[in-house]
RODO-2510 file (C-alpha; in nm, 4 decimals, decimal comma):
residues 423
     n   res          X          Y          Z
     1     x     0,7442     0,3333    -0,7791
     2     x     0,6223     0,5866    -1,0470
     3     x     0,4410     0,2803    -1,1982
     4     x     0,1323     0,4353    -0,9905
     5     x     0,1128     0,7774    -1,1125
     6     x     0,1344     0,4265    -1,1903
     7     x    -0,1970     0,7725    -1,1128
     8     x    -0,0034     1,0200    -0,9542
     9     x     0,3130     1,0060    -1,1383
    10     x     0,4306     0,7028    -1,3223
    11     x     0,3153     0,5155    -0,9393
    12     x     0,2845     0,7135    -0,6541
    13     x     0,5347     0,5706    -0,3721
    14     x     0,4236     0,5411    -0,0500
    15     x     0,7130     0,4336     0,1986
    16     x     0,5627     0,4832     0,5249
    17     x     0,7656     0,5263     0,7985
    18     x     0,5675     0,3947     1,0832
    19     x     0,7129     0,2776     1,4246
    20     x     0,6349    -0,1128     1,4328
    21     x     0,4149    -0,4256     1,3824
    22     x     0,4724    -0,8050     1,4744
    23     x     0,3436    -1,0469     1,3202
    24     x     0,1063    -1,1405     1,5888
    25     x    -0,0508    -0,8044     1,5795
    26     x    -0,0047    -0,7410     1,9132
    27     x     0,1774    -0,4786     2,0922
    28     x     0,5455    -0,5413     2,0760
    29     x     0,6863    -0,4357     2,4020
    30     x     1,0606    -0,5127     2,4486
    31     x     1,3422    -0,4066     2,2871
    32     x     1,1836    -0,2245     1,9654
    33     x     0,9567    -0,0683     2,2130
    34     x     0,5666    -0,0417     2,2595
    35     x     0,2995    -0,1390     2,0854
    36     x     0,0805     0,2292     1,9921
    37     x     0,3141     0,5465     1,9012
    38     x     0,4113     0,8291     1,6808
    39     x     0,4334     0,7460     1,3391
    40     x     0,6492     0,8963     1,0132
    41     x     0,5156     0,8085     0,6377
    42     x     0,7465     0,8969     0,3573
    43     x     0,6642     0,9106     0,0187
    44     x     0,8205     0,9163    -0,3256
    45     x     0,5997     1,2398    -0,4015
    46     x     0,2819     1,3368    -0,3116
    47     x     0,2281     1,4640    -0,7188
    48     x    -0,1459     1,5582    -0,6623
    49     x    -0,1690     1,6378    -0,2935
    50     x    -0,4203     1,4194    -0,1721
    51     x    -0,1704     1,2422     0,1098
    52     x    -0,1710     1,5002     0,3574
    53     x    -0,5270     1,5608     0,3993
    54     x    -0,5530     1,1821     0,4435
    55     x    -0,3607     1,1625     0,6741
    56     x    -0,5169     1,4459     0,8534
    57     x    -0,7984     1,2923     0,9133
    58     x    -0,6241     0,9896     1,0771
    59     x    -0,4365     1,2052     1,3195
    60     x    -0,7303     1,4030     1,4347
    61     x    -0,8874     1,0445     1,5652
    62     x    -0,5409     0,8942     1,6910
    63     x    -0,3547     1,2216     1,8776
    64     x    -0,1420     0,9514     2,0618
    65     x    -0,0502     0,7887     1,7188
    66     x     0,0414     1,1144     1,4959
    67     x     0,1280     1,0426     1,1250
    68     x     0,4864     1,2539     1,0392
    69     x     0,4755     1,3304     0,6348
    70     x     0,8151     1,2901     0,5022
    71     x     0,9193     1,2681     0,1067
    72     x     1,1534     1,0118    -0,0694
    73     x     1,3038     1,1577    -0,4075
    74     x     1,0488     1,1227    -0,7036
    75     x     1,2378     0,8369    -0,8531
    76     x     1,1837     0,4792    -0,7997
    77     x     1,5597     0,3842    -0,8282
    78     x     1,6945     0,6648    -0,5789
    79     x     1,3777     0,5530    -0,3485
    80     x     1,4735     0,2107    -0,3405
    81     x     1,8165     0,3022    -0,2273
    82     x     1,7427     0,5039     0,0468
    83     x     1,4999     0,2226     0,1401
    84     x     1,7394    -0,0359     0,0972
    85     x     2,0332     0,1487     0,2805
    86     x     1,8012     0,1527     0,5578
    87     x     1,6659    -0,1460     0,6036
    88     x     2,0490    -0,2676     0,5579
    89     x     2,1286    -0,1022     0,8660
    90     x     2,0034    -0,3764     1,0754
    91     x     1,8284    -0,1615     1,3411
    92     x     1,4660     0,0520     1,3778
    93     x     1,6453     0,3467     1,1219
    94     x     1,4443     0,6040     1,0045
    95     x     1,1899     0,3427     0,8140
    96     x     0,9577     0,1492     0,9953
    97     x     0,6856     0,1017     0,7540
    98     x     0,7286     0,0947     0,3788
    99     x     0,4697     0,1423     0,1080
   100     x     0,6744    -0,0460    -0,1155
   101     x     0,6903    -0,1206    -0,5119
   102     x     0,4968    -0,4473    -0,5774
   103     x     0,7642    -0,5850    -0,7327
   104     x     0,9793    -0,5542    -0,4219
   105     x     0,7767    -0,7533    -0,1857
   106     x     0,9800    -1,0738    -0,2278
   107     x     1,3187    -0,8910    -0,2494
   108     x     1,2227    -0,7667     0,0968
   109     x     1,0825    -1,0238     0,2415
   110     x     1,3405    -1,2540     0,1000
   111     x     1,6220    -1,0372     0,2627
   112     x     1,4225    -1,0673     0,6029
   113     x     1,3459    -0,6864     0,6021
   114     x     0,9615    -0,7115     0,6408
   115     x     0,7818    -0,8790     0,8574
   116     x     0,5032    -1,1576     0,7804
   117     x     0,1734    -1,0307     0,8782
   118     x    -0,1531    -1,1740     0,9900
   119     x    -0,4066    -1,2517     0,7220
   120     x    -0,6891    -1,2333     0,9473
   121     x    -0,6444    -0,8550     1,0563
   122     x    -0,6861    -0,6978     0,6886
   123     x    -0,9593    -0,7205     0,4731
   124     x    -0,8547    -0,8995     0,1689
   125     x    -1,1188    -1,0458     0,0770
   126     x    -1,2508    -0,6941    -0,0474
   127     x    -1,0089    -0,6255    -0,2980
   128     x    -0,8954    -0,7416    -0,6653
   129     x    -0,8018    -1,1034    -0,6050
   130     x    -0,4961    -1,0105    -0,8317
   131     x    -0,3143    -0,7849    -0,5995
   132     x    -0,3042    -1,0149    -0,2877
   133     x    -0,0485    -1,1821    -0,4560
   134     x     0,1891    -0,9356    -0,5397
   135     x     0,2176    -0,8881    -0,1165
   136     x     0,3043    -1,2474    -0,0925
   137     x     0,6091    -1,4357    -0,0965
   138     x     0,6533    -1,7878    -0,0369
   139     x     0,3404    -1,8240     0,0855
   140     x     0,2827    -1,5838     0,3300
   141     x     0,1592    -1,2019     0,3213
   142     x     0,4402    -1,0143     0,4066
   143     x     0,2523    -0,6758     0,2776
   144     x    -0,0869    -0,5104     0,2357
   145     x    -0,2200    -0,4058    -0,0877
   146     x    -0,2571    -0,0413    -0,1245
   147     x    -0,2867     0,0946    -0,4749
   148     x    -0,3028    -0,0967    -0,7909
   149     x    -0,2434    -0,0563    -1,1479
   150     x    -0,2544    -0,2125    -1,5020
   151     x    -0,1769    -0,0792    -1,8361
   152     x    -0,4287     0,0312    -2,0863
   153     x    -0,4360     0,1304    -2,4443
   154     x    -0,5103     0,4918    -2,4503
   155     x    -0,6011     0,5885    -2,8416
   156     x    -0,7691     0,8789    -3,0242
   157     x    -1,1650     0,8087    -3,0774
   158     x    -1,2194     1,0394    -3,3183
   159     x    -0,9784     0,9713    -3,5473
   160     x    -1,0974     0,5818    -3,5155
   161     x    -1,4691     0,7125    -3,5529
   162     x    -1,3801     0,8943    -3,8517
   163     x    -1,2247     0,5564    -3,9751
   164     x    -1,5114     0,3630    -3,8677
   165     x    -1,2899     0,1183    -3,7044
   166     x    -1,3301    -0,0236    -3,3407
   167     x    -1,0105     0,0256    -3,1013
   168     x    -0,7571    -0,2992    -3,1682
   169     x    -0,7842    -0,5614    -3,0138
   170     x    -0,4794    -0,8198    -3,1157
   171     x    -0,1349    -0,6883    -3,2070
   172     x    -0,2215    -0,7182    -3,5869
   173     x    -0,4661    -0,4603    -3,5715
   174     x    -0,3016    -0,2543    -3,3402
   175     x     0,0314    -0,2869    -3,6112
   176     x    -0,1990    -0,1765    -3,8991
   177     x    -0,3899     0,1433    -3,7790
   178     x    -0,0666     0,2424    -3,6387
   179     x     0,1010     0,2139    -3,9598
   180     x    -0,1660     0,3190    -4,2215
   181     x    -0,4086     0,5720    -4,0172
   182     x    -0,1470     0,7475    -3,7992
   183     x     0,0617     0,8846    -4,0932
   184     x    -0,2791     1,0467    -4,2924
   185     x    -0,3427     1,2392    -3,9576
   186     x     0,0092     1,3482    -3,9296
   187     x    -0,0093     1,0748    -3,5802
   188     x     0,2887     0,8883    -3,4748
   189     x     0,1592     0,4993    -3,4418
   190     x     0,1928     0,4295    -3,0981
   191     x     0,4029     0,4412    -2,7875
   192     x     0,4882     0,2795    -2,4778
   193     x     0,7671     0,3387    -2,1963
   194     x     1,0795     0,2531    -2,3665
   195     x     1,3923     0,4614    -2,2389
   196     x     1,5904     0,1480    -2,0047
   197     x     1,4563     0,2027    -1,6658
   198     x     1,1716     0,0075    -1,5025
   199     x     0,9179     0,0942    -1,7213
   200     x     1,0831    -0,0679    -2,0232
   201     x     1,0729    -0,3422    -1,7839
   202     x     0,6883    -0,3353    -1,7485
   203     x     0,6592    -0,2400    -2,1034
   204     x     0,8434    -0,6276    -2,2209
   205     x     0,6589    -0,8098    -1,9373
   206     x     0,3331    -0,7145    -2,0852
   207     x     0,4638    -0,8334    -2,4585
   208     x     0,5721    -1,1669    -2,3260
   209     x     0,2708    -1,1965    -2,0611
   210     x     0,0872    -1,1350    -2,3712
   211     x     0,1858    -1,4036    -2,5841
   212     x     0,1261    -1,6645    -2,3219
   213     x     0,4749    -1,6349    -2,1780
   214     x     0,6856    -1,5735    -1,8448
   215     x     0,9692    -1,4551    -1,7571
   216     x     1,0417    -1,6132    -1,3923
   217     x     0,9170    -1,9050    -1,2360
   218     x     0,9175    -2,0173    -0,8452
   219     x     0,9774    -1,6973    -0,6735
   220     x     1,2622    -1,6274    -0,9097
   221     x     1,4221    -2,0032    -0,8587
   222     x     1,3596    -2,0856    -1,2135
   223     x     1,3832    -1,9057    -1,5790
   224     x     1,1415    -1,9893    -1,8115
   225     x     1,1735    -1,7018    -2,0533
   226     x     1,3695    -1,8826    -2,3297
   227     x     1,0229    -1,9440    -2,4942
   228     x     0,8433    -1,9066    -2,8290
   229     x     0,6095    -1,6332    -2,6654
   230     x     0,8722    -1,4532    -2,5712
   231     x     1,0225    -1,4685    -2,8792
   232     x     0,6945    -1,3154    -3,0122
   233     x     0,6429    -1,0656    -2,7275
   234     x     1,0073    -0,8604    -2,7437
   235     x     0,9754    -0,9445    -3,1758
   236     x     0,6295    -0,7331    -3,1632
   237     x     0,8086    -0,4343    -3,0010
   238     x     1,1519    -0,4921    -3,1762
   239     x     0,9240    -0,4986    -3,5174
   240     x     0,7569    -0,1796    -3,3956
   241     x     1,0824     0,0393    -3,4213
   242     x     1,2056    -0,1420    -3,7383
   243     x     0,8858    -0,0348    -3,9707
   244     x     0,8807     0,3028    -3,7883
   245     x     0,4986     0,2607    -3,6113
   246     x     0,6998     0,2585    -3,3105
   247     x     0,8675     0,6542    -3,3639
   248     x     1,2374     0,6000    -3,2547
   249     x     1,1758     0,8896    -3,0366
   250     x     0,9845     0,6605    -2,7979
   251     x     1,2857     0,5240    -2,7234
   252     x     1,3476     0,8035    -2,4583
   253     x     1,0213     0,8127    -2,3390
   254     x     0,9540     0,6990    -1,9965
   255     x     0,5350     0,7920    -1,8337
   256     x     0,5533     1,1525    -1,8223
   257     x     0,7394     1,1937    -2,1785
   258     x     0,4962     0,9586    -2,3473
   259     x     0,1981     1,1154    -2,1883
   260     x     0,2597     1,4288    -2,3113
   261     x     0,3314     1,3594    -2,6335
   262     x    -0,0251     1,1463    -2,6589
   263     x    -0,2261     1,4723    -2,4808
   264     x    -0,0411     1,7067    -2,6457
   265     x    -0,1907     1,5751    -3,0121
   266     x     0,0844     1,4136    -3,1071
   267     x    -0,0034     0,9733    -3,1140
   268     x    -0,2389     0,7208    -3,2000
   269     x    -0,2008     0,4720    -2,9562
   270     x    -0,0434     0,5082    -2,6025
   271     x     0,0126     0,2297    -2,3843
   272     x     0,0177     0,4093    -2,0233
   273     x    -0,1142     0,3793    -1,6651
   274     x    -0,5151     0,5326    -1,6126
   275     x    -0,3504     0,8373    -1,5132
   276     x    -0,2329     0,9668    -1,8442
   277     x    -0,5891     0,9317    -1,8995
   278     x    -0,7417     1,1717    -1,6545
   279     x    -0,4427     1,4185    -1,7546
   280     x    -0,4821     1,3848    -2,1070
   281     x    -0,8675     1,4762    -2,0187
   282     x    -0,7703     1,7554    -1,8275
   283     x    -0,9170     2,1076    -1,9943
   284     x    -0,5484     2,2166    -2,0814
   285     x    -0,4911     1,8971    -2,3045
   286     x    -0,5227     1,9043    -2,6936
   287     x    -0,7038     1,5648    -2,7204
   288     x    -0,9466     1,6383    -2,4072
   289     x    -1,2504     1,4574    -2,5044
   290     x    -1,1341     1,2748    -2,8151
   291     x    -0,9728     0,9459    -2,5831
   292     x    -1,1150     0,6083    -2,5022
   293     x    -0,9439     0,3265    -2,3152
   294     x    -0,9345    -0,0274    -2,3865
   295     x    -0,7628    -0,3406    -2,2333
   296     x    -0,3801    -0,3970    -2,4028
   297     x    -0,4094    -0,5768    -2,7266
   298     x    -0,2539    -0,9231    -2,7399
   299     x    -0,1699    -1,1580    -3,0600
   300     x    -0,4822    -1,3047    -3,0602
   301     x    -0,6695    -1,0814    -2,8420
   302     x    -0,6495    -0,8993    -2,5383
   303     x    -0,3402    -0,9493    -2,4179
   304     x    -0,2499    -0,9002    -2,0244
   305     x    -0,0769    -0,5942    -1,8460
   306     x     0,1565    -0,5571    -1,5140
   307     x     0,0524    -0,4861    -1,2040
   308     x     0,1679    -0,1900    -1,1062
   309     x     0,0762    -0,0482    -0,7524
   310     x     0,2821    -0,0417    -0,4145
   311     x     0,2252    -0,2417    -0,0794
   312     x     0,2530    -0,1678     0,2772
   313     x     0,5081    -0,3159     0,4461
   314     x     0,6453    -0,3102     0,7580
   315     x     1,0336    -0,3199     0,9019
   316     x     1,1023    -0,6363     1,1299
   317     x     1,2460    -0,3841     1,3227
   318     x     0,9646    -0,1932     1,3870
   319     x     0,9109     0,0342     1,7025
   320     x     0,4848     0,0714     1,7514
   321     x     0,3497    -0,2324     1,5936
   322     x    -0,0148    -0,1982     1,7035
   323     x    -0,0136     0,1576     1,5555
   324     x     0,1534     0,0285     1,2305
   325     x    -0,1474    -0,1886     1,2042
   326     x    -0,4011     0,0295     1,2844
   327     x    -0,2369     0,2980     1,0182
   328     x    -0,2481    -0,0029     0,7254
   329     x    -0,5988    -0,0808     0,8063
   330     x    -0,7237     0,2557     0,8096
   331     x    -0,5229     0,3344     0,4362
   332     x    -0,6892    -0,0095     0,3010
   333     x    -1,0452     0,0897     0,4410
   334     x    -1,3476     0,1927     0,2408
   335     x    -1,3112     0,5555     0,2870
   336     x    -0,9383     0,6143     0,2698
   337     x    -0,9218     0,3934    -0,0808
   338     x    -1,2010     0,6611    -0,2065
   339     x    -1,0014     0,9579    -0,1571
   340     x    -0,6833     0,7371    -0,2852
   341     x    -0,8818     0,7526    -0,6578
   342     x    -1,0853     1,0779    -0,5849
   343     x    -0,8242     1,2961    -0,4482
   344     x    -0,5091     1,1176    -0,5833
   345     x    -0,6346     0,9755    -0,8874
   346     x    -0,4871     0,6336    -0,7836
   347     x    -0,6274     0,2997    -0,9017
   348     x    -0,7956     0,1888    -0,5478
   349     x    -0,7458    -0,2218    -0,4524
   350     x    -1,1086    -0,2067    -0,3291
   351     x    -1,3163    -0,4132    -0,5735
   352     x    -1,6330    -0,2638    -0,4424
   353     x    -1,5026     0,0896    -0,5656
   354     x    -1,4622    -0,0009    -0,9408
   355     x    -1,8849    -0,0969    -0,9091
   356     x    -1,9673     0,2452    -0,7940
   357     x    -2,2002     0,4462    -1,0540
   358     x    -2,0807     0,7557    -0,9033
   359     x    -1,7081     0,7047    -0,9455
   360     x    -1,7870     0,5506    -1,3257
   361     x    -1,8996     0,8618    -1,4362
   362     x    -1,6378     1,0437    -1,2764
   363     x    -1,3669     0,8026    -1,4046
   364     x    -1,5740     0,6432    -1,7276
   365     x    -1,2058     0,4122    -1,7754
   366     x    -1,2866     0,2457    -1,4286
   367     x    -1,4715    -0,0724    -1,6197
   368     x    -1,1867    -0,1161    -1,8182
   369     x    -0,9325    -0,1427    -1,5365
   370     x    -1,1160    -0,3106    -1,3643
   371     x    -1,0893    -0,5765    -1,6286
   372     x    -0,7626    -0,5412    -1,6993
   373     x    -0,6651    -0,5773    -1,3643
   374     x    -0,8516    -0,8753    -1,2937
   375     x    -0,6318    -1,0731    -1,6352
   376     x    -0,2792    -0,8690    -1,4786
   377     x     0,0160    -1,0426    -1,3556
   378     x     0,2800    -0,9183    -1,0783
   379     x     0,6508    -0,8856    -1,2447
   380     x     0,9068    -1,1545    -1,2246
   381     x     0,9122    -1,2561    -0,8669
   382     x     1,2883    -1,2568    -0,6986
   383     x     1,4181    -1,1775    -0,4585
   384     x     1,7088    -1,0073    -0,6824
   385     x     1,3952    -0,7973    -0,8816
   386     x     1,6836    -0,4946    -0,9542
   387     x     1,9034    -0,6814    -1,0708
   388     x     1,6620    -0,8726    -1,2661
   389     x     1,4817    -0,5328    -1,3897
   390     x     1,8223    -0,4075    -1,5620
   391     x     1,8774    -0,7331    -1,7285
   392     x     1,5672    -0,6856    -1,8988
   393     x     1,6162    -0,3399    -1,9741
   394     x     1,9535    -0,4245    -2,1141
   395     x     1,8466    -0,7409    -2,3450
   396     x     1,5350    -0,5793    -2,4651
   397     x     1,6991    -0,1941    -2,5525
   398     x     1,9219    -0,4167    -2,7811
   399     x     1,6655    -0,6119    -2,9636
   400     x     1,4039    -0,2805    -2,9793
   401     x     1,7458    -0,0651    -3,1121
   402     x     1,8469    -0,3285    -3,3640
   403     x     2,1789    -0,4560    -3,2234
   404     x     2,0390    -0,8125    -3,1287
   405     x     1,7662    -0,9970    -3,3344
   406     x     1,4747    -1,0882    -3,0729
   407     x     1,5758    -1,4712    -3,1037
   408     x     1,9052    -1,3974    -2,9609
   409     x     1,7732    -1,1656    -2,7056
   410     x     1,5844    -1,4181    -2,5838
   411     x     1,8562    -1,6484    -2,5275
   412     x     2,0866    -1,4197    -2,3939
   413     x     1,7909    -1,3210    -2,1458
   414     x     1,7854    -1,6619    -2,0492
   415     x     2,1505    -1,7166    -2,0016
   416     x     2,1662    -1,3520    -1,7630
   417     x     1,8974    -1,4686    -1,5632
   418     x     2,0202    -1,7349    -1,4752
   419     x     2,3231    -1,5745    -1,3401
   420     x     2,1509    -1,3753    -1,1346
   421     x     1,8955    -1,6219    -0,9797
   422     x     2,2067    -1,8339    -0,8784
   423     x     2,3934    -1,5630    -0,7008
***
């Protein structure tokens, strides 16, 4: 869940720990207890503070229905193995509400871990029609939207200005001020999230998304990778590395690494989540003032990113389902998603917010977001997403390092996928 950050930090995870919901929204009663009670929220890292005082304000008005803060470890893996423990258990546990990775919605739901929830009682409708779907799974909402995310191009506006040369739009263009303007500013080219971990993940979704491709089809029932497009996708980043506009050192860089080498002066391009932006505009960065923000690039044109984001979710063996409710409509409302980009510098799922003059000038990238957003796509849907993750780590480190030609990473993609969708 860093994908927040992807703003906070690489995705700010929200697992909240709240004591029940049914799908009925109604108060529960019975043997997982009353409807209305206590809550506990836990959270991958609260990076920029903003949670608490949130939450505040919702247990000032609800004294019967008291939010407890408690924090997950700051990586996605380690949080989706305490999750996962937890939920295995079988009983309430310590994790009654989970603000869960979007690309974990149908691995929960498919493992019977979240309850469905009532479309009626949230107001979806308001947000970005994109991220409803990443809190479905075989038809049915089995989470609420809470914070989105898509990728942008980050890149250095004065040096292009200098140039006289827009910001790239297709891969082509991207390729060739990366390998012929970079190196006469003493630039690397550009730079994504490459080390193997979930953001190499994203980072190969985007390249095949972008060529007109996918990865997974029918809630992870089908492969559909072995594809021309995706042939084209993991060749543009294999090709990257190869002619060097791609430093090797990228390799190893996951959000935080890559952002800092883009804000410290150091790249061209940076493909990266809108938070990299607001820290690499922060008065302590070297490029403060010298970054714009476009849409990814694609072959032929702009090309489409990941959602990234998390989802509220809630344990089917939740305690206080009324309460759990209450707490996910109050954290999707109007108010709570301002402080969400104000305070937290998280990409809100309210559409309206994305409109608002104010906010633009406060966040000028907030046009562009919106748009990518709006041409996103969720991850591979399955309900075996971590095992299907590290395949595509795996098959995609080898092509980008040179060990496997992207043809034959592509097949071999294919064949691994398969494996795991049968299991």
């Amino acid at each position: 869940m860093r994908w927040i950050h992807a703003a906070g930090r690489g995705l700010l995870v929200l697992a909240v720990v709240l004591t029940g919901y049914v799908a009925s929204g109604a108060p529960a009663g019975g043997a997982h207890g009353t409807g209305r009670g206590p809550l506990t929220l836990a959270t991958a890292g609260d990076l920029t503070g903003y949670l608490g005082p949130l939450l505040d304000g919702w247990n000032r008005t609800h004294p019967g229905e008291k939010v407890t803060l408690v924090e997950l470890p700051d990586s996605a893996d380690e949080t989706h193995a305490q999750m996962t423990t937890d939920l295995r258990d079988g009983d309430r546990g310590r994790f009654d509400v989970l603000n869960i990775d979007v690309a974990w919605t149908s691995e929960f739901a498919a493992a019977g871990w979240i309850s469905p929830l009532p479309r009626t009682r949230f107001p979806l409708d308001s947000f970005l029609p994109p991220v409803v779907d990443t809190a479905t799974y075989d038809g049915e909402l089995y989470a609420v939207p809470y914070v989105t995310n898509a990728g942008l191009l980050l890149y250095r506006k004065d040096v292009l200005a200098k140039e006289g040369v827009p910001p790239p739009r297709t891969w082509a263009e991207l390729e060739e001020q990366a390998k012929t303007l970079a190196p006469k500013y003493g630039l690397d080219g550009y730079a994504g999230q490459f080390l193997p971990y979930e953001g190499l993940t994203v980072n190969a979704a985007e390249a095949v998304y972008s060529a007109g491709g996918t990865i997974l089809g029918d809630e992870g029932e089908r492969v559909t990778v072995n594809s021309e497009a995706a042939r084209e996708g993991i060749g543009f980043l294999a090709r990257g590395v190869r002619e060097g506009w791609i430093p090797k050192k990228a390799l190893s860089y996951k959000e935080e690494e890559s952002k800092q080498a883009f804000q410290d002066g150091h790249l061209l391009f940076l493909r990266n989540w809108p938070y990299a932006y607001v820290s690499a505009s922060g008065k302590d960065s070297a490029v403060a003032g010298k970054i714009g923000a476009v849409p990814l690039p694609g072959p032929d044109g702009p090309g489409a990113s990941v959602l990234g984001g998390s989802n509220l979710a809630v344990n089917s063996h939740a305690g206080h389902p009324d309460s759990a409710a209450r707490l996910l409509a109050y954290l999707t409302g109007e108010r709570a998603q301002r402080q969400v980009l104000t305070k937290g510098a998280l990409p809100p799922v309210r559409a309206s917010l994305y409109d608002d003059p104010e906010l633009i000038r406060r966040f000028p990238y907030l046009p562009t977001l919106r748009e990518s957003v709006l041409a996103a796509a969720p991850r591979p849907k399955s309900p075996h997403y971590d095992q299907v993750s590290l395949v595509v780590q795996a098959v995609v480190r080898d092509a980008m390092t040179g060990h496997e030609t992207p043809a034959a990473a592509v097949r071999r993609l294919a064949r691994e996928l398969a494996a795991v969708s049968h299991r």
